[in-house]
C-alpha positions in Angstrom: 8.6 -110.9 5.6 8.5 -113.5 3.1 8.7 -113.8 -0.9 5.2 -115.9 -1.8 3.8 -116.4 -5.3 0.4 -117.6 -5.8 -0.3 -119.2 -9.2 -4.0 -118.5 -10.2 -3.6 -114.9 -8.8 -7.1 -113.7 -10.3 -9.4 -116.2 -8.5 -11.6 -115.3 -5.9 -9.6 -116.6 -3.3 -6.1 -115.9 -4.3 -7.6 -112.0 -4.7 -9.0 -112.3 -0.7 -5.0 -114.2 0.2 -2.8 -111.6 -1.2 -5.0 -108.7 0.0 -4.2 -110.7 3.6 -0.7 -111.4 2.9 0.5 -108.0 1.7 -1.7 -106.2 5.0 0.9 -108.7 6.7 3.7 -107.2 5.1 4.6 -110.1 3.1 5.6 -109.4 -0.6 3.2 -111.1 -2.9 3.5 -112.0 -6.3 0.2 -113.3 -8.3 0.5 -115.4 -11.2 -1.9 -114.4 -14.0 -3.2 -116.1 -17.5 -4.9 -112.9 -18.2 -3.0 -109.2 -18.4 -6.4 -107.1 -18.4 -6.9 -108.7 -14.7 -3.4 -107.1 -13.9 -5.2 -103.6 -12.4 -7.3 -105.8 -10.1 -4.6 -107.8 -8.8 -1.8 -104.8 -8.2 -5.4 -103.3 -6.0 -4.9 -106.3 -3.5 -1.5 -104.8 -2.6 0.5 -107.7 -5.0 2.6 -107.8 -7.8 1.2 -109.4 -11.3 3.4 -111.0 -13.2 1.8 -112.7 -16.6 2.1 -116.6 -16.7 -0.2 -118.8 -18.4 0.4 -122.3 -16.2 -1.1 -124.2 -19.0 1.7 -123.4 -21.3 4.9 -123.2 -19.6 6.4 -126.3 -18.3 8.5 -126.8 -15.5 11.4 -124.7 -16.1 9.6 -121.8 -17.4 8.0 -122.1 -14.3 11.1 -122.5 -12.2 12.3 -119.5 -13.8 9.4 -117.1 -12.1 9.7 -118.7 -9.0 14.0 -118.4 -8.2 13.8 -116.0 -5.2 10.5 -117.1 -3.6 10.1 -118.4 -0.2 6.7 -119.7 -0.8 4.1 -120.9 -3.5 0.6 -121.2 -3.2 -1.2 -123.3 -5.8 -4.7 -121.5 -6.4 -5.2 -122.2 -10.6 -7.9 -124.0 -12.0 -9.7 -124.5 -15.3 -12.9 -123.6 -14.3 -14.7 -126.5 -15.8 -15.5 -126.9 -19.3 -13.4 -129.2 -21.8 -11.9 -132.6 -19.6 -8.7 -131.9 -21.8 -8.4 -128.4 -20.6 -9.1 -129.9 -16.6 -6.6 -132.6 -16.9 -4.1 -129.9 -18.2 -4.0 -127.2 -15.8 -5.6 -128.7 -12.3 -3.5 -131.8 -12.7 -0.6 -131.6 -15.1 0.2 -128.1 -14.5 0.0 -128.4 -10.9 2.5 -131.0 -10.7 4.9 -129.0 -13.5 4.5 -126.1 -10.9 5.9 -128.6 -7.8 8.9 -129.5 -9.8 9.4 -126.2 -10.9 9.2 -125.6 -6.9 12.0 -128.4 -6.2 13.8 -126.7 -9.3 13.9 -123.1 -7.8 14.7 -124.3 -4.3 11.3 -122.9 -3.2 10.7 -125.4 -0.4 7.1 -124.4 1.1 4.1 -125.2 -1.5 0.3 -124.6 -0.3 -2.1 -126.5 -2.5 -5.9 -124.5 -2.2 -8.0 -128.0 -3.5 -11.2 -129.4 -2.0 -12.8 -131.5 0.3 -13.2 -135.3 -0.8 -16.0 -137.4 -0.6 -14.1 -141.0 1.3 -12.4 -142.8 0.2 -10.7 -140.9 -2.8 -13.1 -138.7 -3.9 -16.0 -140.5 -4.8 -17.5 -138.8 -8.2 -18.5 -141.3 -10.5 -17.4 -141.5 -14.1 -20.6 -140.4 -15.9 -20.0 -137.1 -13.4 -19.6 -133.7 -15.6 -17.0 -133.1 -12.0 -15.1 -136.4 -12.8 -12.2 -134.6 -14.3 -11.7 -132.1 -12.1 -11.9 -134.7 -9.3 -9.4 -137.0 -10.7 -6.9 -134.1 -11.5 -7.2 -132.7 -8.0 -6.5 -136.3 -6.5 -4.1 -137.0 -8.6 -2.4 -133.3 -7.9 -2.8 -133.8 -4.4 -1.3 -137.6 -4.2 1.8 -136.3 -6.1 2.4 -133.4 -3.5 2.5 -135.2 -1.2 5.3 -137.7 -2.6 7.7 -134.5 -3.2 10.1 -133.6 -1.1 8.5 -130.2 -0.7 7.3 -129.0 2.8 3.5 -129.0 1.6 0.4 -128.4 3.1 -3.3 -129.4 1.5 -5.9 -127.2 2.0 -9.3 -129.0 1.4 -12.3 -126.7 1.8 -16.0 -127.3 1.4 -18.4 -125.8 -0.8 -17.2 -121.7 -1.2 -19.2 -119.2 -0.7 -18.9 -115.5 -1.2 -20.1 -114.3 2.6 -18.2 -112.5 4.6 -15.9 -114.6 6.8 -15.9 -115.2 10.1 -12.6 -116.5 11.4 -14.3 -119.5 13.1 -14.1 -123.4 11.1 -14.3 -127.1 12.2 -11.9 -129.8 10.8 -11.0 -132.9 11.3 -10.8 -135.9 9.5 -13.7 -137.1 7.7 -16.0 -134.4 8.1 -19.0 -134.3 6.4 -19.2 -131.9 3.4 -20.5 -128.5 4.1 -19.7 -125.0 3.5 -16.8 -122.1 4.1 -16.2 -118.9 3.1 -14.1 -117.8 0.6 -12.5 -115.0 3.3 -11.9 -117.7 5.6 -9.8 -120.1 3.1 -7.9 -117.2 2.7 -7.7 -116.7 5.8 -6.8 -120.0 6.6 -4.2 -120.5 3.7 -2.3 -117.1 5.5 -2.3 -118.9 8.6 -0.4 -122.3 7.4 1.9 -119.9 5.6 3.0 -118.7 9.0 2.6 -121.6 11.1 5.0 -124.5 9.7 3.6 -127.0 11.9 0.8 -127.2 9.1 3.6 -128.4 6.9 2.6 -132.2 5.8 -0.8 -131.9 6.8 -4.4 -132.2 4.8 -6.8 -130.3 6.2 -10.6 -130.6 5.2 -12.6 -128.0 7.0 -15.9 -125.7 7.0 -17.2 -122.7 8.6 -17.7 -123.7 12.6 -17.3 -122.4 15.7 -13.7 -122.4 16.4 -11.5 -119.7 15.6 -8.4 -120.4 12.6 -5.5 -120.4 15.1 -7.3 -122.9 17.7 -8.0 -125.0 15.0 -5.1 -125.5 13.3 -3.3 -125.0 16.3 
């Protein structure tokens, strides 16, 4: 059993991981800006603990995180102000690996997105520009830690049911995934630590989870 927090705790995804994780018997603990989501997040089997990302810096952070054996990055801004982006899916994100470092909590699982190549393509004049460039620039600092990371990059989410079967590889063309099935992926490199230092890009395919990422 293992100690994981997942920052961004409310998100559709993060809901669908700790529901997994917990089932697992892992304990789960699911960071969250908002308290009245706290009742929706304790369903899924998890802990809530109420931390807003976008204010705490990196030893606030570290604080919540002493004790963990795992964090999962699942946060975002949701769009709207490039200000508001740029603080919480890029400088936040990086706050929350040094906190990582910090709290000795050596496994990190960033949840981002698949890239256009090279980099990630979105031109300037883009409303998605911001949120590009923080992922990237998330993403590139990762991996220049020390932490045993893994990058998770899925395509376009959808809210179908899952169905255990993806295709990855490098350079795939953009297509679509389940949200069930990044969960269900991001449980899997939790327990496998052969994923550790890896980016993987990935849809819905034919080829079960474990096969793939085996």
């Amino acid at each position: 059993m293992a100690h994981i927090a997942i920052i961004g705790g409310h998100g559709k995804v993060a809901l669908r991981l700790s529901t997994l994780l917990t089932r697992a018997g892992h304990e789960v603990t699911s960071w969250i800006r908002n308290p009245d989501h706290t009742s929706e997040v304790e369903a899924t089997g998890a802990t809530a603990l109420v931390a807003d990302v976008e204010h705490l810096d990196a030893e606030g952070m570290a604080e919540h995180l002493r004790g963990m054996d795992a964090v999962v990055w699942s946060a975002g801004a949701g769009g709207g102000k490039p200000e508001r982006t740029f603080a919480v899916d890029r400088d936040a994100a990086i706050a929350s690996m040094t906190a990582a470092e910090t709290a000795g909590v050596h496994r990190y699982v960033m949840v981002s997105y698949i890239y256009d190549h090279p980099h990630h393509g979105v031109p300037e004049d883009n409303p998605f520009f911001p949120y590009a460039e923080a992922k990237a620039a998330a993403d590139d600092h990762l991996r220049s830690t020390g932490l045993d990371w893994t990058i998770l990059g899925p395509s376009r989410l959808l809210d179908k049911l899952g169905t255990g079967r993806i295709e990855t590889g490098d350079g795939i063309p953009k297509g679509e995934v389940s949200r069930d099935d990044v969960a269900a992926v991001a449980a899997y490199v939790l327990d496998h630590p052969a994923t550790i230092g890896r980016t993987i890009e990935f849809n819905n395919g034919e080829v079960p989870i474990a096969d793939a990422l085996g």
